[in-house]
TITOR-281185 format. One record per residue: chain; x, y, z of N, C-alpha, C in turn; residue in three letters. Coordinates in steps of 0.1 Angstrom, whole numbers. Example, Ala and Ser with C-alpha at 12.3 -4.5 7.8 and 13.67 -1.06 7.14 Angstrom:
REM TITOR-281185
> mol_n_c1_n_c2_n_c3_ca_c1_ca_c2_ca_c3_c_c1_c_c2_c_c3_type
> A_132_-57_78_123_-45_78_132_-33_78_ALA
> A_128_-22_71_137_-11_71_129_0_79_SER
***
This chain:
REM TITOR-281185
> mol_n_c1_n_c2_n_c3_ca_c1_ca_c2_ca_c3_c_c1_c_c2_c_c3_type
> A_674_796_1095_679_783_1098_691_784_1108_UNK
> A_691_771_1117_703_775_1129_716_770_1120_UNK
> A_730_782_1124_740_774_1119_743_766_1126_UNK
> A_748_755_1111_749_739_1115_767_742_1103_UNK
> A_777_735_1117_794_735_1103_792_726_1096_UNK
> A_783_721_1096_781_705_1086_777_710_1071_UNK
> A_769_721_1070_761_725_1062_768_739_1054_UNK
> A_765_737_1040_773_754_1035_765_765_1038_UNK
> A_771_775_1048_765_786_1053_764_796_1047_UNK
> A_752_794_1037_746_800_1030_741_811_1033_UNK
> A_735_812_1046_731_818_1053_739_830_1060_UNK
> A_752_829_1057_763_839_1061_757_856_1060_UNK
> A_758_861_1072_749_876_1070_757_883_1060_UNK
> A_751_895_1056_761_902_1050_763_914_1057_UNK
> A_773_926_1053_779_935_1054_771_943_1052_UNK
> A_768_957_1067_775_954_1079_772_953_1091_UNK
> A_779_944_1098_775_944_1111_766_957_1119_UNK
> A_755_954_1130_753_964_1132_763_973_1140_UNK
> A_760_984_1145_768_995_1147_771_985_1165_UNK
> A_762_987_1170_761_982_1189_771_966_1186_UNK
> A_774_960_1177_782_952_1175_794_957_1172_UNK
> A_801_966_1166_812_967_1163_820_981_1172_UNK
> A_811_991_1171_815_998_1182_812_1006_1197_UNK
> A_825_1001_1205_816_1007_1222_829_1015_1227_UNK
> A_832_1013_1242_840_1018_1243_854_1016_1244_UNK
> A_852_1002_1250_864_990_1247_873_994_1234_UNK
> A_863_991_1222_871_989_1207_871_1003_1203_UNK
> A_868_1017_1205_870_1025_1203_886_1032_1213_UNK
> A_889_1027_1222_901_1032_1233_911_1022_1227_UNK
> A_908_1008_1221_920_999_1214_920_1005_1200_UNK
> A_914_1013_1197_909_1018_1181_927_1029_1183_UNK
> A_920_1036_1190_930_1049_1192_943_1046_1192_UNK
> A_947_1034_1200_963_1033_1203_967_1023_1192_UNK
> A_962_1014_1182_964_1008_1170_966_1021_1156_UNK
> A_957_1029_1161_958_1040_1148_972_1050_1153_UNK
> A_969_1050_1161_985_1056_1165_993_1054_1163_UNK
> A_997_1040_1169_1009_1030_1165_1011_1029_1151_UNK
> A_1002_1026_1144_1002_1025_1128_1009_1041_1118_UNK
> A_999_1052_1126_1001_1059_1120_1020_1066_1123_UNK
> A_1027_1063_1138_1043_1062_1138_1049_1056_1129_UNK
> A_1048_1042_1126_1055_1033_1120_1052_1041_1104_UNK
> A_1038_1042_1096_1039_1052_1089_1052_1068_1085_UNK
> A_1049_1072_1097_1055_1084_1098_1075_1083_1096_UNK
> A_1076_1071_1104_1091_1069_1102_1094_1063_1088_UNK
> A_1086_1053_1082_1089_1047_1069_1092_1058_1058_UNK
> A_1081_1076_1059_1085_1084_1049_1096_1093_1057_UNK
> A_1107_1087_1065_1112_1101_1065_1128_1087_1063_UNK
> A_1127_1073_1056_1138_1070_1052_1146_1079_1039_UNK
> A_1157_1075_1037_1161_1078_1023_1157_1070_1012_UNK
> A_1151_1060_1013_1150_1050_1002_1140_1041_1009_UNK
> A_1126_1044_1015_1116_1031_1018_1116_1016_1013_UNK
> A_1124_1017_999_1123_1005_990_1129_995_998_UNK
> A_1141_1003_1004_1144_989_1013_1138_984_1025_UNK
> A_1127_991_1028_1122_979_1037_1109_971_1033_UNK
> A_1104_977_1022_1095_973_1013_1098_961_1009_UNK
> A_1113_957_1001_1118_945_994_1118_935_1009_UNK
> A_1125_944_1016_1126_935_1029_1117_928_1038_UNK
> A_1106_936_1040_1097_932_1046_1085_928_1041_UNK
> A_1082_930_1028_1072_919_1019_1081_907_1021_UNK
> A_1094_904_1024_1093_892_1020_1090_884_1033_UNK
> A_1096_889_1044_1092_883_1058_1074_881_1056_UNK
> A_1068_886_1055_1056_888_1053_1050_876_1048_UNK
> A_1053_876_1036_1052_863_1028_1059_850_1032_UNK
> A_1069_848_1041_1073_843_1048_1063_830_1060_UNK
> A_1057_841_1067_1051_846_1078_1039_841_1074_UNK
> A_1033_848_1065_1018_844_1059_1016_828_1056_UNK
> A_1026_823_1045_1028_813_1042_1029_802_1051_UNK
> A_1035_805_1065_1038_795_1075_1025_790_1085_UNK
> A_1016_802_1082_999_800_1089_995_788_1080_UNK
> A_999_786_1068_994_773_1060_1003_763_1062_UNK
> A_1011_761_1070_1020_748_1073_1029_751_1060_UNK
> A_1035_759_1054_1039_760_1044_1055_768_1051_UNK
> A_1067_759_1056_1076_767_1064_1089_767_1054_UNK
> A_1098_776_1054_1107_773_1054_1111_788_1058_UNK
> A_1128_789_1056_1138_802_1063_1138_814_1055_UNK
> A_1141_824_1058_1143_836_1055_1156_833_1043_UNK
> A_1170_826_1050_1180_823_1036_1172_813_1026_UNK
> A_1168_802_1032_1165_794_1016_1154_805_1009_UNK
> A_1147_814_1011_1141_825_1000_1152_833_993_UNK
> A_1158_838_1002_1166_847_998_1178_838_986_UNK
> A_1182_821_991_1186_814_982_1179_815_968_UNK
> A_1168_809_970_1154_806_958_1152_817_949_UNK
> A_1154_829_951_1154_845_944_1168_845_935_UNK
> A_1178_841_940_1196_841_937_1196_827_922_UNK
> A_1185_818_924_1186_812_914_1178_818_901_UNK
> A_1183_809_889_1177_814_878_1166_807_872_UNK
> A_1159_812_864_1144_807_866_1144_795_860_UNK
> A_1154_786_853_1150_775_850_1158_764_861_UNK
> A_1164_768_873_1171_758_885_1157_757_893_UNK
> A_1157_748_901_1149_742_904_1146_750_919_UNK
> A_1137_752_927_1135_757_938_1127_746_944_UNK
> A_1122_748_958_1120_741_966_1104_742_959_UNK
> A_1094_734_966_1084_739_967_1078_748_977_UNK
> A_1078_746_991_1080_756_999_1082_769_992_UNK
> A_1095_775_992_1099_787_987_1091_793_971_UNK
> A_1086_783_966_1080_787_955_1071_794_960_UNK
> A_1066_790_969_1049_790_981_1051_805_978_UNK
> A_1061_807_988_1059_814_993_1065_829_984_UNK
> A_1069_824_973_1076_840_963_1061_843_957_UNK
> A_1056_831_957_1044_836_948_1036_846_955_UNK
> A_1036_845_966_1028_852_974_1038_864_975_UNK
> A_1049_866_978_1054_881_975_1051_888_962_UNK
> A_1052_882_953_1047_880_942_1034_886_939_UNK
> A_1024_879_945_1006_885_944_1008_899_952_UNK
> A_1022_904_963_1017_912_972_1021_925_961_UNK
> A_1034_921_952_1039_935_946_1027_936_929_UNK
> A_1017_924_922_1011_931_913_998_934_920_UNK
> A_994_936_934_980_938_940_986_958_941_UNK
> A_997_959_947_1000_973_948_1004_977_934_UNK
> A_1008_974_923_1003_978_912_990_980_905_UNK
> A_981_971_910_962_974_901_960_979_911_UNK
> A_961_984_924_954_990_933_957_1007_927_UNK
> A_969_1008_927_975_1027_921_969_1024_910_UNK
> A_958_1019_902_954_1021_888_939_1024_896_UNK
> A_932_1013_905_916_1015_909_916_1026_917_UNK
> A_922_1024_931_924_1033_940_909_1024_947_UNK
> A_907_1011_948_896_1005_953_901_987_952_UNK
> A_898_985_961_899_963_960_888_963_953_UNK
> A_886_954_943_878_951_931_877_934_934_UNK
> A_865_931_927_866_912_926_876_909_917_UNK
> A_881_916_906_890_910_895_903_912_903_UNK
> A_909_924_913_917_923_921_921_910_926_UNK
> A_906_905_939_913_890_944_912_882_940_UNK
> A_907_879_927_910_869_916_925_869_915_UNK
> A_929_878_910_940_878_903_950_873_913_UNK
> A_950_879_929_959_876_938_957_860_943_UNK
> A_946_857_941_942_841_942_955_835_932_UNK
> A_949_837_921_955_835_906_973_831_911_UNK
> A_977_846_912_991_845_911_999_835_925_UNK
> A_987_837_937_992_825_951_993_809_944_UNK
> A_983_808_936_984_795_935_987_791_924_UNK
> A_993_796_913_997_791_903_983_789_895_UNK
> A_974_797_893_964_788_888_959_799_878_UNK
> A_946_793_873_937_803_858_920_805_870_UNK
> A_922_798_879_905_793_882_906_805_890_UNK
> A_889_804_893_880_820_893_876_817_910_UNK
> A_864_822_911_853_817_925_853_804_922_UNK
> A_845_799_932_845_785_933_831_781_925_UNK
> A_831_771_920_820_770_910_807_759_922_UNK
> A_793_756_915_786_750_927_790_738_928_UNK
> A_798_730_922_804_717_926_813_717_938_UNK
> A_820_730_935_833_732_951_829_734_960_UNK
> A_828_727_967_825_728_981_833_720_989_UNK
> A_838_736_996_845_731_1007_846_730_1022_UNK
> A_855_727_1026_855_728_1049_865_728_1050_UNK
> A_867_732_1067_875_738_1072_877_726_1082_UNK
> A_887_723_1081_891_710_1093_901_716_1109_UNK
> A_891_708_1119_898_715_1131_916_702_1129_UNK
> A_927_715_1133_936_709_1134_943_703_1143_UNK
> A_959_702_1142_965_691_1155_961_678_1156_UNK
> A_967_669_1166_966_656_1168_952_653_1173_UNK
> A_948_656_1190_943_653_1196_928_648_1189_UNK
> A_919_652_1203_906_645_1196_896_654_1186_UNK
> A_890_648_1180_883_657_1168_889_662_1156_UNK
> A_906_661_1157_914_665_1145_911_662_1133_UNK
> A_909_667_1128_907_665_1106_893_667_1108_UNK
> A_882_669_1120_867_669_1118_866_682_1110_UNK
> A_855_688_1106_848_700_1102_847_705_1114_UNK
> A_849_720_1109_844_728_1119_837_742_1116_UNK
> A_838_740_1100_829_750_1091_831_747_1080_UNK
> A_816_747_1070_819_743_1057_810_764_1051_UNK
> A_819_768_1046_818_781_1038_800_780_1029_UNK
> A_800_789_1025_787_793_1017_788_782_999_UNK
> A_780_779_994_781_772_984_774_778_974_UNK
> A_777_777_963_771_783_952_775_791_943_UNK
> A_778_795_928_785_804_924_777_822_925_UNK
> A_762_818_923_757_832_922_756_835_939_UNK
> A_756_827_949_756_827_966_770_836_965_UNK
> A_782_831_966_795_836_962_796_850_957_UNK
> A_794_852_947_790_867_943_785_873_949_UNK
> A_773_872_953_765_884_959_771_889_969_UNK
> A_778_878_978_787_881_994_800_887_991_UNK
> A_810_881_980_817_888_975_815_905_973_UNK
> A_803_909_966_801_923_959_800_929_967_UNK
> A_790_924_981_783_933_992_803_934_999_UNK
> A_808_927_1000_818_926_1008_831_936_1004_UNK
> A_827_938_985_836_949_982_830_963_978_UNK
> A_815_963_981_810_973_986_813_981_996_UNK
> A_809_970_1010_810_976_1023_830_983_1021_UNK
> A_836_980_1016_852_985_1020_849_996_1014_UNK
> A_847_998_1001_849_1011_989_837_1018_991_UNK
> A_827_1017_996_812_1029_996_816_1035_1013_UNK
> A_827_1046_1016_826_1053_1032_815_1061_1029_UNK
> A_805_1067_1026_795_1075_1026_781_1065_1029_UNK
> A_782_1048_1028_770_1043_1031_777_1034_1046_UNK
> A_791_1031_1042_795_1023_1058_808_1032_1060_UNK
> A_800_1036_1073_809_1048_1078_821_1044_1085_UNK
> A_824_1030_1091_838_1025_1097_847_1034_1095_UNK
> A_857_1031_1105_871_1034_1101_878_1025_1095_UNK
> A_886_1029_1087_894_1023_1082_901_1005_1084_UNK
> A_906_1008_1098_913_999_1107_897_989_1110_UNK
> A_889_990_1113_872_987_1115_869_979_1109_UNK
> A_869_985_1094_863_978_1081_873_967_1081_UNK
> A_887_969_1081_898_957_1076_895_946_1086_UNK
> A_891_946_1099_887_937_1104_877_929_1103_UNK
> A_868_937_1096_858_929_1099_855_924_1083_UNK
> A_859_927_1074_864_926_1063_868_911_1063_UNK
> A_880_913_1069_890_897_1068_885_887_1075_UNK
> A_874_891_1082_864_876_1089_856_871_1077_UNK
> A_848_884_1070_840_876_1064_842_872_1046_UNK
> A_862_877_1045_866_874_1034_869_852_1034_UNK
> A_868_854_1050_872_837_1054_863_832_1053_UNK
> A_852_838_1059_839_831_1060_829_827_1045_UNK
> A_834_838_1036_830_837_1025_840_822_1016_UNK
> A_854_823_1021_857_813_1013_860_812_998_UNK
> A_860_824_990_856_823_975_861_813_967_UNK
> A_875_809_969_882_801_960_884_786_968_UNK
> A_886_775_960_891_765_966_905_761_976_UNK
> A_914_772_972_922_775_980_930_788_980_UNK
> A_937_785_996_945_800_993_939_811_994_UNK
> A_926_808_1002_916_819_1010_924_827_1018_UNK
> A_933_822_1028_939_829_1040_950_843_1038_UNK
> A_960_836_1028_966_841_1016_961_854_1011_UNK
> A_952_849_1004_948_863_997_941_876_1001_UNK
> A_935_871_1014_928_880_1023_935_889_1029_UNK
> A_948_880_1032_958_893_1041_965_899_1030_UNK
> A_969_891_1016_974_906_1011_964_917_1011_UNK
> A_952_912_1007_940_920_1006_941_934_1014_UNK
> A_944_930_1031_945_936_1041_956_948_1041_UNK
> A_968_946_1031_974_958_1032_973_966_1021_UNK
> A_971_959_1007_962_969_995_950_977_1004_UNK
> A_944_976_1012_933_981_1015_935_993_1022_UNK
> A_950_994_1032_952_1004_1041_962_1013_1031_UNK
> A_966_1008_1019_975_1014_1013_965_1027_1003_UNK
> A_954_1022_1001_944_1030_993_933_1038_1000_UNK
> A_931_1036_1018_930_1040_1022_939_1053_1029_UNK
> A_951_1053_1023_961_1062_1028_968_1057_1044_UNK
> A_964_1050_1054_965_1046_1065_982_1045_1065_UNK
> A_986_1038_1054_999_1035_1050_1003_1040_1037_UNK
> A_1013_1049_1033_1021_1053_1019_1025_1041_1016_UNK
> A_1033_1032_1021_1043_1020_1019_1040_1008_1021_UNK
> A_1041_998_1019_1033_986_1022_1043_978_1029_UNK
> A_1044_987_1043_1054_977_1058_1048_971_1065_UNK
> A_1034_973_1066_1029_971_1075_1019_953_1075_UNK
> A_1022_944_1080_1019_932_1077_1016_923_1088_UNK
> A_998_913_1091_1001_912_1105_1000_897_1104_UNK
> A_1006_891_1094_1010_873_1093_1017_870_1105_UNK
> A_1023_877_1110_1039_874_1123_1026_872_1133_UNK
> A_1022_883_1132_1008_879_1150_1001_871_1147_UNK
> A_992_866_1139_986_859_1137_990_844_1143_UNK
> A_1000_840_1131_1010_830_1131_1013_825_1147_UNK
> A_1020_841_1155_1018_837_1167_1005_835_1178_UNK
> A_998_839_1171_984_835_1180_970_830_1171_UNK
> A_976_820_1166_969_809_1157_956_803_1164_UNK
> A_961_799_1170_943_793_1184_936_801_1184_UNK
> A_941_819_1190_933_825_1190_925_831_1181_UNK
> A_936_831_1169_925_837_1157_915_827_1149_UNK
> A_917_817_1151_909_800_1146_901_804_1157_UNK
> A_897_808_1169_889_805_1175_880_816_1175_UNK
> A_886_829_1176_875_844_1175_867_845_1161_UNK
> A_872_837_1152_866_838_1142_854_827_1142_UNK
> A_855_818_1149_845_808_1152_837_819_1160_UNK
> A_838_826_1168_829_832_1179_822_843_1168_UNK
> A_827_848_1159_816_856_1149_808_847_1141_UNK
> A_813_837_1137_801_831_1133_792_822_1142_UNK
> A_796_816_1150_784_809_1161_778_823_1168_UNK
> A_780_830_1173_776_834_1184_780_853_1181_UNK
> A_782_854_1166_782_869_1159_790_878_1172_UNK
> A_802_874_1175_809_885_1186_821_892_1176_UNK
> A_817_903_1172_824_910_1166_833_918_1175_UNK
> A_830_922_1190_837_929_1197_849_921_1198_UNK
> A_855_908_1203_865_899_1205_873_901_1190_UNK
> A_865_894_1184_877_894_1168_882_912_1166_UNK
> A_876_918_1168_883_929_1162_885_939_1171_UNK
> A_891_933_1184_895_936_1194_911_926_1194_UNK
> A_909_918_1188_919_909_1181_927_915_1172_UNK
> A_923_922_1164_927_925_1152_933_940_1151_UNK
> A_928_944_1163_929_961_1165_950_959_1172_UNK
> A_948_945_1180_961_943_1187_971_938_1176_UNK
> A_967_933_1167_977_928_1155_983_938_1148_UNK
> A_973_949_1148_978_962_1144_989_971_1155_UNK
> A_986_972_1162_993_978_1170_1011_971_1173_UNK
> A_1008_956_1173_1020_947_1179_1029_949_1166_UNK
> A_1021_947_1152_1029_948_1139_1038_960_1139_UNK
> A_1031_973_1140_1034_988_1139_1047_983_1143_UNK
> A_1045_980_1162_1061_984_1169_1066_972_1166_UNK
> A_1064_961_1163_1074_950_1157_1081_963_1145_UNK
> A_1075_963_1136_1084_962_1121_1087_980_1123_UNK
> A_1085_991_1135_1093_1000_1137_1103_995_1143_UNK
> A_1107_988_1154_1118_982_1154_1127_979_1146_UNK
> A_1122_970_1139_1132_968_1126_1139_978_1119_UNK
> A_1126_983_1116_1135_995_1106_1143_1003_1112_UNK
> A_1140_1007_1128_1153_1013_1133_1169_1003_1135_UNK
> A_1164_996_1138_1176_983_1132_1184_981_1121_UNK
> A_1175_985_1110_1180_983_1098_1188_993_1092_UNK
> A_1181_1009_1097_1185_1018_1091_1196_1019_1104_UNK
> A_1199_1015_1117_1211_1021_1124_1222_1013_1116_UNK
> A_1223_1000_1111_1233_992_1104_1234_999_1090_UNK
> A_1224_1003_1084_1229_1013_1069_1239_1025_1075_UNK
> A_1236_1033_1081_1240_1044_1086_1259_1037_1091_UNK
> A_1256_1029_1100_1269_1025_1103_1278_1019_1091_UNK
> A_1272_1013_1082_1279_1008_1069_1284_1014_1061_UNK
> A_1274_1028_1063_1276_1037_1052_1293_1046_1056_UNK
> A_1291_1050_1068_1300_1058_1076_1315_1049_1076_UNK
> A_1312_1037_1077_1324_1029_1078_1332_1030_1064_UNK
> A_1327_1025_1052_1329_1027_1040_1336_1040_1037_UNK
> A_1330_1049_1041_1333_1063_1033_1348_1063_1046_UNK
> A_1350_1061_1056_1365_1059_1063_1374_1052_1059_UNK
> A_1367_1041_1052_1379_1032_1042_1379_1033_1026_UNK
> A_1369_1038_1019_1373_1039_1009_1365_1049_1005_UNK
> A_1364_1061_1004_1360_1074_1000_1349_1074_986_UNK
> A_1360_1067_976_1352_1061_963_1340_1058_960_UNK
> A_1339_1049_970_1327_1037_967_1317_1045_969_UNK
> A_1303_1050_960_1293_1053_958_1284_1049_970_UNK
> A_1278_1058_974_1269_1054_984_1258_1042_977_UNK
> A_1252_1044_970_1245_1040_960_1249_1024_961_UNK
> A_1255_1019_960_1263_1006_959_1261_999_974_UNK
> A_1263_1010_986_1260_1000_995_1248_1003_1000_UNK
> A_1232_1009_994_1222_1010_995_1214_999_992_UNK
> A_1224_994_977_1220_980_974_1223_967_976_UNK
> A_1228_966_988_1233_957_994_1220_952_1005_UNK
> A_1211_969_1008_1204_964_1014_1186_963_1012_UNK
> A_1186_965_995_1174_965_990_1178_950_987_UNK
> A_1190_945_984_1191_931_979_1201_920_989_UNK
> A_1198_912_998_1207_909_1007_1215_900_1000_UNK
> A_1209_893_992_1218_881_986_1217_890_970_UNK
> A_1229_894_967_1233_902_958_1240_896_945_UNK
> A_1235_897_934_1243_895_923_1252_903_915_UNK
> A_1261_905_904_1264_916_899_1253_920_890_UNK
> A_1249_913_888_1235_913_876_1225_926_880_UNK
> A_1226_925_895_1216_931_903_1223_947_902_UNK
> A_1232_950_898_1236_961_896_1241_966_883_UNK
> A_1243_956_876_1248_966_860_1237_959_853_UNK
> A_1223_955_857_1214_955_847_1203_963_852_UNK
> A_1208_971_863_1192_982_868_1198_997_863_UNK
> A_1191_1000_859_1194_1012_854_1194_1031_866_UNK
> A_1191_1019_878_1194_1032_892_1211_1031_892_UNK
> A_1215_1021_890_1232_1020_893_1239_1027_875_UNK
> A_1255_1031_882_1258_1041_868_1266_1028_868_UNK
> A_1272_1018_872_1278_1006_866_1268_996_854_UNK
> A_1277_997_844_1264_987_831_1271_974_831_UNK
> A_1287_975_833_1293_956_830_1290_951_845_UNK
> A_1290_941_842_1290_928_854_1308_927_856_UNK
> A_1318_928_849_1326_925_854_1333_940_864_UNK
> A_1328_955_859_1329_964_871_1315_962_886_UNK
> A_1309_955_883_1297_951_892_1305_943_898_UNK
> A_1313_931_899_1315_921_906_1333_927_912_UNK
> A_1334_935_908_1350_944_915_1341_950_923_UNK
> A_1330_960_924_1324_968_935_1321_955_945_UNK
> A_1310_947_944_1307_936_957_1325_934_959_UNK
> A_1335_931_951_1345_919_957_1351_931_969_UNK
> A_1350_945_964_1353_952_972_1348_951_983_UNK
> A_1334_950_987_1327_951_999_1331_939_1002_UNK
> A_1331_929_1000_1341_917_1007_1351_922_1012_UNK
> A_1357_924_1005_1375_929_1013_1375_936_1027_UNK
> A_1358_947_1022_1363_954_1039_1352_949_1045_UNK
> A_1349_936_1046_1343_930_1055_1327_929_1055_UNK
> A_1321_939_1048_1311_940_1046_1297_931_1040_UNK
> A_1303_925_1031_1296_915_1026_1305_899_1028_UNK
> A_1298_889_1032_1302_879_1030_1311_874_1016_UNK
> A_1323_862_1013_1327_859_1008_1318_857_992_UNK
> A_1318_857_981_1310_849_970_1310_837_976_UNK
> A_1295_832_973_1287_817_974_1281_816_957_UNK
> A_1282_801_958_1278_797_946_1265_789_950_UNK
> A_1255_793_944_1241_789_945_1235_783_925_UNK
> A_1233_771_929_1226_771_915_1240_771_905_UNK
> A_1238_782_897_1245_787_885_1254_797_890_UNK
> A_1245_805_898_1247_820_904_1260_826_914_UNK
> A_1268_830_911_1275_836_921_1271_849_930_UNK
> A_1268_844_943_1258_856_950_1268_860_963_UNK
> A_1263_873_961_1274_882_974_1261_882_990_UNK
> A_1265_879_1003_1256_880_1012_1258_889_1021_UNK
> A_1244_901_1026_1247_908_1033_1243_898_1050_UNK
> A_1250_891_1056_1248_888_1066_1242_891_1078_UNK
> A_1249_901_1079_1245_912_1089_1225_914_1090_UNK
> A_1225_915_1081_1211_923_1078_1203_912_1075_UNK
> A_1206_900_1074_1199_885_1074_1198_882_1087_UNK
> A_1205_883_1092_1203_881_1109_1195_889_1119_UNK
> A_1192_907_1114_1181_912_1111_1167_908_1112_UNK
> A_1165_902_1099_1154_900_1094_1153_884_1098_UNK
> A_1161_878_1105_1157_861_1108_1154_853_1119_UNK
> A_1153_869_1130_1146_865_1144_1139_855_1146_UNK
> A_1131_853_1142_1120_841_1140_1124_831_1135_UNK
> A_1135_829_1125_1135_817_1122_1139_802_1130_UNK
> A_1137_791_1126_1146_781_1135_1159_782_1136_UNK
***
C-alpha cells in the first residue's frame, strides 16, 4: 500500500534497513570523526576527580534542552529554583516537565546496570516517569498524528499518523529492541544503530505521549551499555533543538522516500557537535573548580576540599545538602550552614536566598556556565 500521512502506517518497515541504505562512504568518513569526538569527550569525563559533577550538571541542561523541542521552556535558574523547593511548595508546571525527565534520565541508568540491554518494560517505565502517568503502549483506540507546526500555511495539518494497533505496536517495538541488543544478527555500529533506532522509535510512536522524550533518554542508556560512554554526558537535545526543521524534515525523508543516508548523516553530526559542545564545558567547569579550589586553600587552609566540590555537584545549595549526605563528615545543618556562610564571606557563593521555605546558597559563577543558551 502507498504511504498515505492520513492513514496509520501500519505498514512501517521493520528493522533493519538494508545495508546499501545505511552504509557508503559518505556515512562511514562522518562515522569516523563522530566516534572520535565521542570517544575524547569520553576520555576527558574519566580522567575528572568526581564525574558526578558533570553528570548532575549536565543531565539537567539536557532535560532542559529535550523538554524545550516540546514547546516546554523555561531557564536553567527556575530548575535549579524548582529542585531548592520542598516537595510540598508548589513548582511551575514547566519545571515539573522537565525534572521529570531528569528524573526518567537517572532511574533508566539505574535498570539499565541491572539489564545491561534497553528492554520494553525499560521505555515504559521512562514513558511512565516523563509523564506522570501508570499507561502502557497505546491501546487500538489511540490513535494518533503528528501536526505540521508554526503559523503559516498548512499549520496544525497532519503530516504523519504513526502505526495503530496494540499487537501492530508490539511486534515493531520487539523487532526494534531486538535490532539494538542482538550485534551478532545486526551488525551496526553502535553510533549506526542509535540512529536509526531513534527514527523508527518516532515512527513507531508507542505511547500517546512523550514519544520524543523518551527516545532520547533511550539514546544515551543505549551508548552507556554499549560502553561508547562510562558516564551519561553525552546528550544531543541542544542540536536538535537547534536544528528542529531539519530533524522534522529528515525524518519525513525516511519515511516518504526511505533516505536513511541524510537522517543519519544528521545524527552522526549531533554526535560530534555534542561531544565538543559539552567537552567545552567541562573544561570550563573544571578550570573554575581548579581556580576555586586554589583560591580557598590561599584564604582559608581549613575548609575541606570536599565542601567546595559540592558547591559544584549542587549549584543552588542547601545545608541539608551537606549534613544529610553521608559523603560529607559535617552531620548538623547548623555547622553546614557556617561552612556555605563561609563560602559567602570569601566571595564564592552568592549571599543566602530564600526560595519557597528554603534558604539556598548560589554558585553563580557556574550557573552562568551552564546558561549560555538561555534567554
Amino acid at each position: 500500500m502507498k504511504y498515505d500521512r492520513n492513514i496509520p502506517y501500519n505498514e512501517l518497515p521493520l528493522l533493519a534497513p538494508p545495508d546499501e541504505k545505511v552504509i557508503d562512504t559518505d556515512i562511514l568518513k562522518k562515522w569516523g570523526i563522530a566516534r572520535a569526538a565521542i570517544a575524547k569527550l569520553d576520555g576527558i569525563t574519566n580522567t575528572l576527580d568526581d564525574p558526578q559533577i558533570m553528570v548532575n550538571t549536565i543531565s539537567l541542561q539536557e532535560a532542559k534542552e529535550s523538554s524545550k523541542i516540546e514547546n516546554i521552556v523555561t531557564t536553567t535558574d527556575a530548575l535549579y529554583e524548582a529542585m531548592a523547593l520542598s516537595a510540598t511548595e508548589k513548582k511551575s508546571d514547566a519545571a515539573k516537565e522537565v525534572l521529570r525527565y531528569r528524573e526518567s534520565l537517572m532511574e533508566g541508568i539505574a535498570l539499565i546496570n541491572s539489564t545491561q540491554a534497553v528492554t520494553k518494560d525499560i521505555l515504559i517505565r521512562l514513558f511512565q516517569i516523563i509523564k506522570g502517568s501508570t499507561a502502557g503502549i497505546r491501546t487500538d483506540l489511540q490513535e494518533v498524528f503528528l501536526k505540521k507546526g508554526g503559523t503559516g500555511p498548512g499549520a496544525g495539518g497532519r503530516v504523519y499518523t504513526p502505526p495503530l494497533g496494540i499487537a501492530i505496536l508490539n511486534e515493531k517495538i520487539d523487532n526494534l529492541i531486538e535490532y539494538l541488543n542482538d550485534d551478532d544478527r545486526f551488525q551496526h555500529d553502535p553510533l549506526i544503530k542509535m540512529s536509526i533506532a531513534h527514527y523508527q522509535f518516532e515512527a513507531i510512536h508507542p505511547f500517546i505521549d512523550g514519544n520524543g522524550r523518551t527516545g532520547r533518554v533511550a539514546n544515551v542508556l543505549y551508548l552507556l551499555i554499549k560502553g561508547i560512554l562510562k558516564y551519561p554526558v553525552a546528550y544531543f537535545s541542544r542540536y536538535i533543538s537547534e536544528h528542529k526543521e531539519d530533524y522534522q524534515y529528515l525524518i519525513k525523508g525516511v519515511t516518504e522516500r526511505q533516505d536513511w543516508k541524510s537522517w543519519i548523516m544528521f545524527m552522526l553530526d549531533a554526535v560530534e557537535s555534542t561531544a565538543e559542545y559539552t567537552i567545552e564545558k567541562i573544561e570550563q567547569i573544571n578550570t573554575l573548580k581548579v581556580k576555586t579550589i586554589a583560591y580557598i586553600r590561599e584564604k582559608d587552609s581549613k575548609l575541606d576540599k570536599e565542601y567546595i566540590e559540592a558547591i559544584f555537584i549542587q549549584p543552588y545549595i542547601k545545608s541539608v545538602h551537606l549534613s544529610e549526605n553521608n559523603n560529607y563528615k559535617v552531620k548538623s545543618r547548623k555547622t553546614a550552614t557556617g561552612i556555605l556562610d563561609k563560602l559567602v564571606e570569601l566571595g564564592v557563593l552568592d549571599p543566602p536566598k530564600k526560595i519557597g521555605r528554603e534558604i539556598v546558597y548560589i554558585n553563580s559563577t557556574l550557573i552562568n556556565i551552564l546558561s549560555d543558551n538561555d534567554d
